[in-house]
C-alpha positions as CSV (number, residue, x, y, z in Angstrom):
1,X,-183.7,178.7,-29.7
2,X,-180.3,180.4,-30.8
3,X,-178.5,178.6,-33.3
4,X,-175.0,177.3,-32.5
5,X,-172.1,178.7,-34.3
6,X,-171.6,174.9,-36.2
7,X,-175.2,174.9,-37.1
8,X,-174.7,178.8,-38.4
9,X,-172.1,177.7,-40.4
10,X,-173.7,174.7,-42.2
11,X,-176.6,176.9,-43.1
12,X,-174.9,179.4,-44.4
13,X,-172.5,177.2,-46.7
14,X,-176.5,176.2,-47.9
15,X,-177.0,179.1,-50.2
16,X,-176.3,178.6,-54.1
17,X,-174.0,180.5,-55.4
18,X,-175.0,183.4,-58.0
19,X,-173.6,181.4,-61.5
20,X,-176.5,183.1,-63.2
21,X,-176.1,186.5,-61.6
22,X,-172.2,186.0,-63.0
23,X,-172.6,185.1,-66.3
24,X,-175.3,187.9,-67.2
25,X,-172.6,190.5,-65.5
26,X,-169.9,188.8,-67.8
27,X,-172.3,188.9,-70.8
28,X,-173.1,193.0,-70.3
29,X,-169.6,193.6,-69.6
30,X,-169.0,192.4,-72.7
31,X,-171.2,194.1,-74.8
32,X,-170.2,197.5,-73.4
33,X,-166.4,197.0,-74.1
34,X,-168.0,196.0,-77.7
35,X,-170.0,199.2,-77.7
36,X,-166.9,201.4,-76.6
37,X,-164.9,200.0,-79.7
38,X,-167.1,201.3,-82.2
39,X,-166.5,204.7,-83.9
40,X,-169.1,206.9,-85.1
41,X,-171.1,206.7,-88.8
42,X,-168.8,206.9,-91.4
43,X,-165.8,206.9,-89.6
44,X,-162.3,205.4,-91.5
45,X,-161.2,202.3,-91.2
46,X,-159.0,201.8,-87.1
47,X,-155.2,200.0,-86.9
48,X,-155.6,197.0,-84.9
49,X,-152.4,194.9,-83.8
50,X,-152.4,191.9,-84.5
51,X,-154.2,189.2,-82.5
52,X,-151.6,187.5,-80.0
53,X,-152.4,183.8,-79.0
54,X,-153.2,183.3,-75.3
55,X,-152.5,180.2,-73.3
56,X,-155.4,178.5,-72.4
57,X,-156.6,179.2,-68.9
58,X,-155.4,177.0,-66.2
59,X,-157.3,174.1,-65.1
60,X,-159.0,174.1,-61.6
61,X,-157.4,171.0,-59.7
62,X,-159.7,169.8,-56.1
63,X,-158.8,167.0,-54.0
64,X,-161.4,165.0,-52.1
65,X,-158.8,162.7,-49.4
66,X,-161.6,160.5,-47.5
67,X,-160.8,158.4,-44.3
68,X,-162.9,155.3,-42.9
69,X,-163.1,155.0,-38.9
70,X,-159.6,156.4,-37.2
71,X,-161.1,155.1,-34.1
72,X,-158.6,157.5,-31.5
73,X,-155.6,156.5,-33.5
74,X,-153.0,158.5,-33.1
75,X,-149.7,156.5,-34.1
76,X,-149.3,152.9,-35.1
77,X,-147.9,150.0,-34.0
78,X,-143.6,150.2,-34.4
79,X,-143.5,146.3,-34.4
80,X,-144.9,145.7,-38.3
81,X,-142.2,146.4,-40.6
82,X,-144.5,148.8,-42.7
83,X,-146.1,150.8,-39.7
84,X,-149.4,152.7,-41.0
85,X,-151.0,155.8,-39.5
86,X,-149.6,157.9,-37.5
87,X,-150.9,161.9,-36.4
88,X,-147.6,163.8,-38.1
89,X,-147.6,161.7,-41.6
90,X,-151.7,161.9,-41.9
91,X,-151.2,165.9,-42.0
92,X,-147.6,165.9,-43.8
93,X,-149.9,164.2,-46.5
94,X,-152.4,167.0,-46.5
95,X,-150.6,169.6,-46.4
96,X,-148.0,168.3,-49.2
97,X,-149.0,169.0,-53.2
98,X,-152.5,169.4,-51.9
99,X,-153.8,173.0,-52.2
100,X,-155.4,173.9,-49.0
101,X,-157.8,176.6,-50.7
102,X,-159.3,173.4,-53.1
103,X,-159.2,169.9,-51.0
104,X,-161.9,168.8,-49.1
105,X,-161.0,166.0,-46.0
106,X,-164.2,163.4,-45.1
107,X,-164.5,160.7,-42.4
108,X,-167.3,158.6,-42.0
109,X,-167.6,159.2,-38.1
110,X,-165.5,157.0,-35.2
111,X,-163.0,159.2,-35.7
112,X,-162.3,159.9,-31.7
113,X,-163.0,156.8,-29.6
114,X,-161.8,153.3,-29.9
115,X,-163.7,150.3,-31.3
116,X,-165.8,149.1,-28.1
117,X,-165.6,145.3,-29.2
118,X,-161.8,145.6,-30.9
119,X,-158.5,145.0,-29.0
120,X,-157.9,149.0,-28.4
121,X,-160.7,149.3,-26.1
122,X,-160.2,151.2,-22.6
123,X,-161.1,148.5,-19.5
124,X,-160.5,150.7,-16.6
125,X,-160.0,155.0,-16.0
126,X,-156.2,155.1,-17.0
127,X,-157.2,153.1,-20.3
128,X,-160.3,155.7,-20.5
129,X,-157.5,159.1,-19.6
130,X,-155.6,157.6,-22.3
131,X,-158.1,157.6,-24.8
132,X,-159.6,160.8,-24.0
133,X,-155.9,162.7,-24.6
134,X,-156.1,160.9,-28.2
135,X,-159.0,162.4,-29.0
136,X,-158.5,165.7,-27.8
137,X,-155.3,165.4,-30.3
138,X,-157.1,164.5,-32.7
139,X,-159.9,167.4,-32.8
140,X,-157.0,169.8,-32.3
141,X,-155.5,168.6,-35.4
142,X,-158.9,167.7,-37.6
143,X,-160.3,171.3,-36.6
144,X,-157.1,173.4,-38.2
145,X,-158.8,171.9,-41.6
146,X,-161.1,174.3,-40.5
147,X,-164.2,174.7,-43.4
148,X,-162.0,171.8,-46.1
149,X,-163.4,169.4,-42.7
150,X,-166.6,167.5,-43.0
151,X,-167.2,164.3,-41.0
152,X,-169.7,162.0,-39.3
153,X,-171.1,160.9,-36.3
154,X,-170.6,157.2,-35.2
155,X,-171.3,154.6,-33.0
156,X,-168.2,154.4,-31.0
157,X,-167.8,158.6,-30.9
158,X,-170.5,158.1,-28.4
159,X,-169.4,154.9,-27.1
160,X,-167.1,156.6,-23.8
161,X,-168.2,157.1,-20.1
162,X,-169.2,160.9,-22.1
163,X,-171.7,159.9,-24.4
164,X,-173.0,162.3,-26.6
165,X,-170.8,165.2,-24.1
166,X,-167.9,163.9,-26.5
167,X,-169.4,165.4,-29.5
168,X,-169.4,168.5,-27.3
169,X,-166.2,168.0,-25.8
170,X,-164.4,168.0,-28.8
171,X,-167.0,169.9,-31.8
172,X,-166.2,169.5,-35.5
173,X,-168.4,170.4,-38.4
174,X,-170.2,166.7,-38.4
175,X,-173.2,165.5,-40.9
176,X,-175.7,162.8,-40.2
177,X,-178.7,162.4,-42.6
178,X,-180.1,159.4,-40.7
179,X,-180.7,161.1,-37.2
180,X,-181.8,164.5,-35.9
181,X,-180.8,163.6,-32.3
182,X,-177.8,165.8,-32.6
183,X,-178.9,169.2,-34.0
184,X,-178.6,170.8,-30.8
185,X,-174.6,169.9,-30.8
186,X,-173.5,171.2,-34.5
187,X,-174.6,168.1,-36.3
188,X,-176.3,169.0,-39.8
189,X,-177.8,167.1,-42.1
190,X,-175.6,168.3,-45.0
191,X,-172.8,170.8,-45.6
192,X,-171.6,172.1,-48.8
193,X,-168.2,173.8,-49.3
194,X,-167.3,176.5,-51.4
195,X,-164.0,175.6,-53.9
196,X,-162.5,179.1,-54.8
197,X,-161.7,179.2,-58.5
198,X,-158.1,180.6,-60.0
199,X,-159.5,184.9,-59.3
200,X,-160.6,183.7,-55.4
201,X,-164.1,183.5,-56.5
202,X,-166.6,180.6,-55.4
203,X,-166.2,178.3,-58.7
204,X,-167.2,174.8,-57.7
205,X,-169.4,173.6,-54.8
206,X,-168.9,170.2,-52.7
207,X,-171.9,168.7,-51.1
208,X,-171.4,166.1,-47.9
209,X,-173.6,164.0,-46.1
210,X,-173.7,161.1,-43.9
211,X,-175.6,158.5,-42.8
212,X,-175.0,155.7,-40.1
213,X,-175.6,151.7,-40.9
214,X,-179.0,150.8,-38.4
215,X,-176.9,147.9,-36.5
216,X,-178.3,147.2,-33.1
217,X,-175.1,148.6,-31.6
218,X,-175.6,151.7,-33.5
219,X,-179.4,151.7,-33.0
220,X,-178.4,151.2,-28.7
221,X,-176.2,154.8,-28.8
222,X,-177.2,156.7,-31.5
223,X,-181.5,156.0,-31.4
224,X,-183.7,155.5,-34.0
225,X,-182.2,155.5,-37.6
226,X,-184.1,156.2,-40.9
227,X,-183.2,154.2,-43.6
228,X,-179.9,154.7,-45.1
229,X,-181.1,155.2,-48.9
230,X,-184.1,157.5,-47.9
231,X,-182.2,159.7,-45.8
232,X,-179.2,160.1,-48.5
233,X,-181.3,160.7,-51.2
234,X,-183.3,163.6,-49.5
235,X,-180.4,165.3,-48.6
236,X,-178.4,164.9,-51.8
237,X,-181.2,166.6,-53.6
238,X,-181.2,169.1,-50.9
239,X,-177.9,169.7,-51.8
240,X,-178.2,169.8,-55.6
241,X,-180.9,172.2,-55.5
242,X,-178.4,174.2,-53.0
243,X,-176.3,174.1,-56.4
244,X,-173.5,171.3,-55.1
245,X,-171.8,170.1,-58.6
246,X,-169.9,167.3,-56.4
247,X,-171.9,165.5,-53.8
248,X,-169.8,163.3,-51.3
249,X,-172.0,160.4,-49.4
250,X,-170.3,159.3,-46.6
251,X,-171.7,155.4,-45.1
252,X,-170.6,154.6,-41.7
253,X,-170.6,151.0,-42.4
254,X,-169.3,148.4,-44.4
255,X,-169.1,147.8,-47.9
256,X,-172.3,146.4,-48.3
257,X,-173.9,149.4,-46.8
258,X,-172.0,151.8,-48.9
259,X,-173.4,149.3,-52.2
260,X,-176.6,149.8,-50.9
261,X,-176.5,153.4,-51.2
262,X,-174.1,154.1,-54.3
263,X,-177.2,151.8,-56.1
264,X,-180.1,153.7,-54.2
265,X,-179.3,157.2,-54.6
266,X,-178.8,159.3,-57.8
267,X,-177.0,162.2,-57.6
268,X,-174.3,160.5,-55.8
269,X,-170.8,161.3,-57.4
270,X,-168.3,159.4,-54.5
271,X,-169.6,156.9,-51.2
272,X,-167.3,156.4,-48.6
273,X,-167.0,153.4,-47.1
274,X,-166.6,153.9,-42.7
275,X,-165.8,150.4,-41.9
276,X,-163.4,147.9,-44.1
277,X,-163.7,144.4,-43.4
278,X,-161.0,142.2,-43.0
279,X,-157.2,142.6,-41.4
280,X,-156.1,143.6,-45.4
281,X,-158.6,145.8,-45.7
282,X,-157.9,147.7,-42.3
283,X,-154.4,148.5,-43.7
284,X,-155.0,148.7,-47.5
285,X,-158.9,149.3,-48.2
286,X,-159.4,148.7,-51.3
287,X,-158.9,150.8,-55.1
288,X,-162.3,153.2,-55.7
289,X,-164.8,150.9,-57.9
290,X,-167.9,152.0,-59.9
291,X,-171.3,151.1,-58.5
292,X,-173.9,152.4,-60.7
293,X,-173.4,155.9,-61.4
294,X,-170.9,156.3,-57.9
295,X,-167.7,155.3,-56.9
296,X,-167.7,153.5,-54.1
297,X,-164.5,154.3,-52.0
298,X,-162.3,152.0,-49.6
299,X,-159.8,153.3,-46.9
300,X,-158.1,152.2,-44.3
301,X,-159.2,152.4,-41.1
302,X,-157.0,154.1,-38.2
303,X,-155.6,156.5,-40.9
304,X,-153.7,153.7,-42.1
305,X,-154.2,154.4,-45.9
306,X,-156.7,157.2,-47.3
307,X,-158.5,157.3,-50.6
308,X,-157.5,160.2,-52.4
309,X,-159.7,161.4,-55.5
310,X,-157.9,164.6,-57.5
311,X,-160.2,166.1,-59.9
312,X,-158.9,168.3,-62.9
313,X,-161.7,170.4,-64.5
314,X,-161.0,173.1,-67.0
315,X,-163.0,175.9,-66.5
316,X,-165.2,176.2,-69.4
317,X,-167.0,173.5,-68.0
318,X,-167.6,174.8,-64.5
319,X,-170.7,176.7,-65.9
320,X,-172.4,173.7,-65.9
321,X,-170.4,170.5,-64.5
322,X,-171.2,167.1,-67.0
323,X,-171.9,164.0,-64.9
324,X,-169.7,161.6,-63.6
325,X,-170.2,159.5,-66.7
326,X,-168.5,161.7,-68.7
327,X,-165.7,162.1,-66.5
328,X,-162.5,160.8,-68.1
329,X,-160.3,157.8,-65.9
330,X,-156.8,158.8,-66.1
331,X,-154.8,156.6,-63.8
332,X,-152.4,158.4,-60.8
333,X,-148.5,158.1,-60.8
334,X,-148.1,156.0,-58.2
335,X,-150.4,153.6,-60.5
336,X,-148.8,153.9,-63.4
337,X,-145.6,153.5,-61.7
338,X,-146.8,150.0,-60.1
339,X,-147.6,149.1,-63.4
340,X,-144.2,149.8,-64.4
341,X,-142.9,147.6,-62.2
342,X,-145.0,145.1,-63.4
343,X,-143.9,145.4,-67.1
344,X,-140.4,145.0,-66.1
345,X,-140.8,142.3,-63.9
346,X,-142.4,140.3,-66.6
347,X,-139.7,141.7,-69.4
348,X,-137.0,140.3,-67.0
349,X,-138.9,136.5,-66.6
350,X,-139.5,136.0,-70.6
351,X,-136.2,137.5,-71.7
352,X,-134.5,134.9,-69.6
353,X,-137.2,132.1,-70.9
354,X,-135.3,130.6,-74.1
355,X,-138.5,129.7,-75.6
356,X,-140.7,132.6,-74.5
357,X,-142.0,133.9,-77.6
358,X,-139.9,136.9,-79.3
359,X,-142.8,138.5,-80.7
360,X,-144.6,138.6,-77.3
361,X,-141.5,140.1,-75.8
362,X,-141.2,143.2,-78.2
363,X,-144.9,143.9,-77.5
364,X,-143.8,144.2,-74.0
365,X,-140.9,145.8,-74.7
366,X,-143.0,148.4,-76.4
367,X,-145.4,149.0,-74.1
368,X,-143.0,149.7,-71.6
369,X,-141.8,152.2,-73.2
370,X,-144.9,153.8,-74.2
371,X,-146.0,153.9,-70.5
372,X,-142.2,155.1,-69.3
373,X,-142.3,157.9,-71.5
374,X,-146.3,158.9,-70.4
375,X,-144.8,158.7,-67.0
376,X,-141.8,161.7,-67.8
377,X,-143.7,163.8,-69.7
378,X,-146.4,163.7,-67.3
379,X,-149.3,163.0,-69.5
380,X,-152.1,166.2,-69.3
381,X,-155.3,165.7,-67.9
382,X,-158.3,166.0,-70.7
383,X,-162.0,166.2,-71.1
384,X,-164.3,168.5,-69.2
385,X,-163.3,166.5,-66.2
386,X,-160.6,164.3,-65.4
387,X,-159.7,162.1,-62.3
388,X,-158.0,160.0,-60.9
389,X,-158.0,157.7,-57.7
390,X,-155.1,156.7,-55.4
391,X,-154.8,154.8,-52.2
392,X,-152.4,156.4,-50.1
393,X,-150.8,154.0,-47.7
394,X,-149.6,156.9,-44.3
395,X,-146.1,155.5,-43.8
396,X,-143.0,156.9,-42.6
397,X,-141.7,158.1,-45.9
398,X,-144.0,161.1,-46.3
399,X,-143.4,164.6,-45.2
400,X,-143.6,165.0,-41.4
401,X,-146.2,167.8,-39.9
402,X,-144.3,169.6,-37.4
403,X,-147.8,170.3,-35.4
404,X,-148.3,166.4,-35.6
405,X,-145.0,165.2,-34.5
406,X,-145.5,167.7,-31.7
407,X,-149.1,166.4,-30.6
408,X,-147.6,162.9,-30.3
409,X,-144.3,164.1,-28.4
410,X,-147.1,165.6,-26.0
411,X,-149.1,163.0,-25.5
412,X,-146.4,160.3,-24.7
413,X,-145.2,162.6,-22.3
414,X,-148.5,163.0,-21.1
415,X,-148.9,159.0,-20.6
416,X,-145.4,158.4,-19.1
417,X,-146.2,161.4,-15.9
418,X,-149.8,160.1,-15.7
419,X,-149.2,156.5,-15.2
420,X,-145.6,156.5,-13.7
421,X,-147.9,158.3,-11.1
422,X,-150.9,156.3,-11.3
423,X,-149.3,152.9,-11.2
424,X,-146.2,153.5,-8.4
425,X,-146.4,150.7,-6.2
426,X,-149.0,148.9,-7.6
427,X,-148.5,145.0,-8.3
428,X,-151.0,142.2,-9.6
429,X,-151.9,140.0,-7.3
430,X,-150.4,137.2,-5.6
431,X,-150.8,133.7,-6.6
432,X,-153.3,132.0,-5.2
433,X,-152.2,129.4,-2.7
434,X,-150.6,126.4,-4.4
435,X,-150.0,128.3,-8.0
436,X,-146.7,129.3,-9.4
437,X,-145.6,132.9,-9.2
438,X,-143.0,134.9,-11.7
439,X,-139.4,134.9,-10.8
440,X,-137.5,136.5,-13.3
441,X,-135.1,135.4,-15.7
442,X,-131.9,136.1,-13.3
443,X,-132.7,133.2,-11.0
444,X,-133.8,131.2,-14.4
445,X,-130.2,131.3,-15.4
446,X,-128.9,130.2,-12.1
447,X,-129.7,126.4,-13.5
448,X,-130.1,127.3,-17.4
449,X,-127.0,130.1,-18.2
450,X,-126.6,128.5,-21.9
451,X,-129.9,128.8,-22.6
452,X,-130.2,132.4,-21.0
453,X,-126.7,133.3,-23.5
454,X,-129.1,132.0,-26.5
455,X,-132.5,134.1,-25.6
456,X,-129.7,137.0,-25.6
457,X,-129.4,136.4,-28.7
458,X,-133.1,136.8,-29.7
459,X,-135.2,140.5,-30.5
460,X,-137.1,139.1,-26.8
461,X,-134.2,140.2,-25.3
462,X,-134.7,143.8,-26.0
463,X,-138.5,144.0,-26.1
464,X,-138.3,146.5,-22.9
465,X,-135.7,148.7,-24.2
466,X,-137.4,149.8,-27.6
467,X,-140.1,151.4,-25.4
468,X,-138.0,153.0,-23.1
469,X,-136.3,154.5,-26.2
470,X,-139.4,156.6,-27.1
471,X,-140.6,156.9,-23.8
472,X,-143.8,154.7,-24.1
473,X,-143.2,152.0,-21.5
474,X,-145.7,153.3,-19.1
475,X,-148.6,153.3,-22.3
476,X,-151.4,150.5,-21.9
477,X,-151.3,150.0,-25.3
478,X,-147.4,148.7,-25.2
479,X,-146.5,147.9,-21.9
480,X,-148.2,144.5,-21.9
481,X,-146.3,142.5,-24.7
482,X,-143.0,144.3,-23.8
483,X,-142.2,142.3,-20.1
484,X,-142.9,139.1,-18.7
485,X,-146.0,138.1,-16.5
486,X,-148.2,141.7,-16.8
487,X,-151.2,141.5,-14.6
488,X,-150.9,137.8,-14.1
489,X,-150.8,136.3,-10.4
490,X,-146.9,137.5,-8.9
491,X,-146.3,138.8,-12.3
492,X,-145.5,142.6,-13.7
493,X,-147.6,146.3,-13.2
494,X,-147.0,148.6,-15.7
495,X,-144.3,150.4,-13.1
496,X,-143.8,147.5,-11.1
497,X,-142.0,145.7,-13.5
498,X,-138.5,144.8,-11.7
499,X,-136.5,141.9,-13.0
500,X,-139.7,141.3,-15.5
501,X,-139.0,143.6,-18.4
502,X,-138.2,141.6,-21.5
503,X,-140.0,139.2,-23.0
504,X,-138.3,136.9,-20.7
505,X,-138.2,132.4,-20.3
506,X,-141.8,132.7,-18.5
507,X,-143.6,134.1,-21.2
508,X,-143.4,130.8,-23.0
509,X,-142.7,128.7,-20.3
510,X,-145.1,129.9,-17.4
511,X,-144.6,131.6,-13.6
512,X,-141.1,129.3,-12.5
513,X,-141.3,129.5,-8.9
514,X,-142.7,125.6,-8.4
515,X,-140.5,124.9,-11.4
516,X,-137.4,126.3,-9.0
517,X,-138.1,124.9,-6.1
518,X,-138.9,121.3,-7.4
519,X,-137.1,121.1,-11.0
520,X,-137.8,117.3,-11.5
521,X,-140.5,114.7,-10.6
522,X,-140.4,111.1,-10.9
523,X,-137.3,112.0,-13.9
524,X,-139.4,114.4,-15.7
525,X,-139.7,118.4,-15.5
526,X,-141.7,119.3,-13.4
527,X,-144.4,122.6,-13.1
528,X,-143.3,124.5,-16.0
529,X,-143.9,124.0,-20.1
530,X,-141.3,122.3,-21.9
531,X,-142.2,124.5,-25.2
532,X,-145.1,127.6,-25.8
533,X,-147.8,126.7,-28.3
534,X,-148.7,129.0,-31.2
535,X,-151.5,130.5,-28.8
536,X,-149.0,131.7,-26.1
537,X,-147.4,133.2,-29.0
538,X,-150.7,134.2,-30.6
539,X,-151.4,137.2,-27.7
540,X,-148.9,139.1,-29.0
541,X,-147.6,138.6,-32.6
542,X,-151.1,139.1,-33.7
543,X,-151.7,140.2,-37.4
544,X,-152.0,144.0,-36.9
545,X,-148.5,144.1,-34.8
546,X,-146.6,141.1,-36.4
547,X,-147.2,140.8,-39.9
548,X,-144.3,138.8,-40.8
549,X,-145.6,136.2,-37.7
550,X,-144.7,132.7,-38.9
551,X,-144.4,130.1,-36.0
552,X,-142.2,127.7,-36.9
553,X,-140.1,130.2,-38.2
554,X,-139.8,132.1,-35.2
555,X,-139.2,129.2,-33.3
556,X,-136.0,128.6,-35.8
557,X,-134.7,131.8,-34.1
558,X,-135.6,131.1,-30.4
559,X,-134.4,127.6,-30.2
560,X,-131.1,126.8,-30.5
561,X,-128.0,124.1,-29.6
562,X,-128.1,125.8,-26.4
563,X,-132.0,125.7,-25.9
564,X,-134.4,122.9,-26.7
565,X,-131.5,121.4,-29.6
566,X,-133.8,118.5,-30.7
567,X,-137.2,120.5,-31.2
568,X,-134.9,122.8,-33.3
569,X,-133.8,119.8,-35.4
570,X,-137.3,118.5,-35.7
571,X,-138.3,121.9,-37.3
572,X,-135.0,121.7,-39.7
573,X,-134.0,124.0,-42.6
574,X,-136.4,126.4,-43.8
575,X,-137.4,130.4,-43.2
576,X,-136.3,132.5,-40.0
577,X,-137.6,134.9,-38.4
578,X,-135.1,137.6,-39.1
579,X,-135.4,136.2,-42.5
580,X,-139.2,136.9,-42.9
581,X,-138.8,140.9,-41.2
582,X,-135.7,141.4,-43.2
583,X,-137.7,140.4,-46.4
584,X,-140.7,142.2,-44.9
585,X,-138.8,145.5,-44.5
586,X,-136.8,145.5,-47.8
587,X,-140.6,145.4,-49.7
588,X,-141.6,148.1,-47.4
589,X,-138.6,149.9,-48.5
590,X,-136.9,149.9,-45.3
591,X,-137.4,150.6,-41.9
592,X,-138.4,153.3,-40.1
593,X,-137.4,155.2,-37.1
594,X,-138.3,154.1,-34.1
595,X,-140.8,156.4,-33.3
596,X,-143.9,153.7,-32.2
């Protein structure tokens, strides 16, 4: 059977490279120029100049940036006041003080397809089309990383109406230690990558693997899974012996899964973990922690923050690397610079304490300066090894990759002709006999104009608008929370959306049409909702695309003298809306453009 070009690849990145062979070269060398410097028997005494000190040689910096699932993420959510992801920012970070000759870029797998079970999942063909252009931007942009790429295989990759024709559909140099069902499409069972050194020359090797937690789900579209330790520890030796001085595990699973390995292998230097738990997690993941002779690191998922390891290694020890446990901890700038903030937050509360002890406070005081001046003189990285460990949050305040910005501008434009197409003329359907339909807020105002002056007023009034802005009002994934009534009973299409865009009075109140025709029974409204529970509001201000989401103090915004005046004065004084995203966006250190 010929071998694909993938599989070529991986085998060939197998063989060691020729330290020994080096070193005995470097050693004869030497002796000859020794040899050449000696004069015949007897002869006089030679001038030599004097010996001039040389700098000591450069040390070799690497970067390892690891991701957890991206799941066909593209570009977040513009609703949070911190956005996170996002296809242009992601590759602004790795292509800014990153060399790209000595970085190596890891995901765990689920990097194309979205979460089957999560919110993000296609239900119908347009949902699929969407999807599918995602992850063709995606492998367009993962594959210019080129040989500094290694990922996974997971679950969801094969989770489309494509199956396993996605991993062919869209290659990239992929690992999976657990499974041999994929050789045939460029999957290995390890890769290890070359690091050049400061003359070009191979100086440090990277080993990668994979392996895939044995969930049912996983079990359903992947087949039968070896054990996670026993597959990772075959292949990390593999790769040792291959003469890897770096081996990277990556665990498409959660954190417990990645424990389980980082304790059951040896040899493992860094385990990745593919799936963060929690809504804090998904954004944050969590700062790299040691589990027994590994460090286990956190991402984000959806690209939201990556872990980013930077090893500094001088180069008399890349003869023969020490271990991780003698690898010295230095903390990154961004960390020290947190913990700068810190100090001077806590300097500002006991300076103004009148009995905060003065003792305690020049301790502080000197500390803060010991750490401010590490900070400008940029403290040098010792030992044989040196690293440190940063999560990197991918906001709008990094560089932009043109390439990125470009893939995005594509694919919205992409979305808008496909469904402005796909959806002309098509309407939900109508209500069934003796329900309410939608009737826009226009014929709402007809009896309620005060209360139509006061939702005005209110960020619902504009919903619509900030997707027309950046052309995403025909995108599934926006559409829906941006007009009134979508795919309910006489309610809105994503083109059909006519005197329904906006976040509009039936939203909260429900479809008005009864409510119009009969305003009043028996001296009590009649066939609409005086007031929207939290769990109206709940389907839309949802933790990943409303983090500032406070109910009674959104409510302070949308009610008003004008519109339900006594609920407002039940809720009384307290936090706004506005207030909370104003406070939200100043920690975030403003907003960003409006580029959802």
């Amino acid at each position: 059977m010929p071998i694909s070009p993938l599989r070529a690849a991986g085998l060939a990145a197998l063989r060691p490279r020729p330290r020994a062979l080096a070193g005995l070269t470097a050693l004869a060398a030497s002796a000859l120029l020794a040899c050449a410097t000696c004069g015949p028997t007897g002869a006089g005494p030679t001038k030599t100049e004097p010996e001039q000190p040389t700098a000591p040689p450069a040390r070799l910096t690497v970067d390892v940036v690891a991701f957890a699932r991206v799941m066909g993420a593209v570009a977040p959510c513009g609703c949070t006041t911190e956005p996170l992801g996002g296809l242009q920012y992601v590759f602004g970070y790795l292509g800014h003080d990153i060399d790209p000759q000595r970085r190596l870029v890891v995901e765990p797998g689920g990097l194309l397809i979205p979460d089957p079970q999560g919110p993000e999942a296609p239900r119908d063909e347009a949902g699929w089309a969407q999807s599918y252009q995602r992850a063709a931007a995606l492998q367009e942009r993962f594959a210019s990383l080129g040989g500094d790429l290694v990922g996974g295989v997971g679950a969801n990759d094969l989770s489309s109406p494509l199956a396993q024709e996605a991993l062919k559909r869209w290659p990239l140099p992929r690992v999976l230690a657990n499974s041999r069902a994929f050789d045939e499409l460029g999957v290995a069972p390890h890769r290890v990558v070359d690091v050049p050194g400061h003359d070009g020359k191979p100086a440090l090797q990277l080993g990668v693997t994979a392996v895939h937690d044995p969930s049912p789900e996983a079990v359903k579209l992947l087949g039968p899974l070896e054990p996670m330790t026993n597959a990772a520890k075959r292949e990390v030796a593999a790769m040792r012996a291959a003469g890897a001085d770096v081996v990277v595990v990556l665990v498409h699973g959660t954190r417990r899964a990645a424990v389980e390995v980082a304790e059951g292998v040896p040899g493992a230097d860094f385990v990745v973990t593919g799936i963060p738990e929690g809504t804090e997690k998904a954004r944050l993941g969590a700062p790299a922690t040691r589990v027994g002779h590994a460090w286990v690191l956190e991402p984000g998922d959806q690209a939201q923050t990556l872990a980013h390891v930077r090893l500094s290694i001088d180069p008399a020890a890349l003869a023969a690397l020490p271990s991780n446990d003698a690898w010295q901890v230095q903390q990154s700038q961004e960390a020290q610079a947190k913990e700068l903030e810190r100090l001077d937050a806590r300097l500002t509360k006991f300076r103004a304490d009148p009995g905060a002890d003065p003792a305690y406070i020049a301790r502080l005081e000197q500390e803060r300066a010991a750490l401010a001046a590490a900070i400008a003189g940029g403290a040098a990285p010792t030992g044989g090894v040196a690293v440190t460990f940063e999560q990197k949050k991918i906001t709008c305040k990094l560089p932009v990759d043109k390439a990125g910005a470009e893939a995005l501008h594509n694919y919205d434009a992409w979305v808008a002709t496909q469904n402005q197409q796909r959806f002309a003329g098509v309407k939900p359907p109508p209500p069934a006999k003796g329900q309410a339909s939608y009737i826009g807020g226009e014929q709402c105002a007809a009896c309620h104009d005060a209360a139509e002056r006061h939702w005005d007023t209110t960020r619902h009034a504009g919903a619509y608008e900030t997707l027309v802005k950046v052309n995403k009002q025909f995108d599934l994934s926006c559409v829906g929370c941006h007009v009134t009534g979508f795919r309910q009973p006489g309610g809105s299409e994503v083109v059909e959306v006519a005197g329904l865009e906006d976040v509009q009075c039936e939203v909260c109140h429900g479809p008005g049409s009864i409510h119009a025709e009969t305003p009043e029974k028996a001296g009590k409204t009649f066939g609409i909702r005086r007031e929207a529970a939290v769990d109206v509001c709940l389907q839309c201000h949802t933790s990943e695309h409303s983090d500032t989401f406070d109910y009674e103090a959104y409510l302070r915004d949308v009610l008003g003298a004008d519109h339900g005046a006594g609920r407002r004065a039940l809720l009384g004084d307290g936090p706004t809306g506005r207030e909370l995203r104003a406070a939200g966006l100043e920690k975030a250190g403003g907003a960003c453009p409006k580029a959802m």
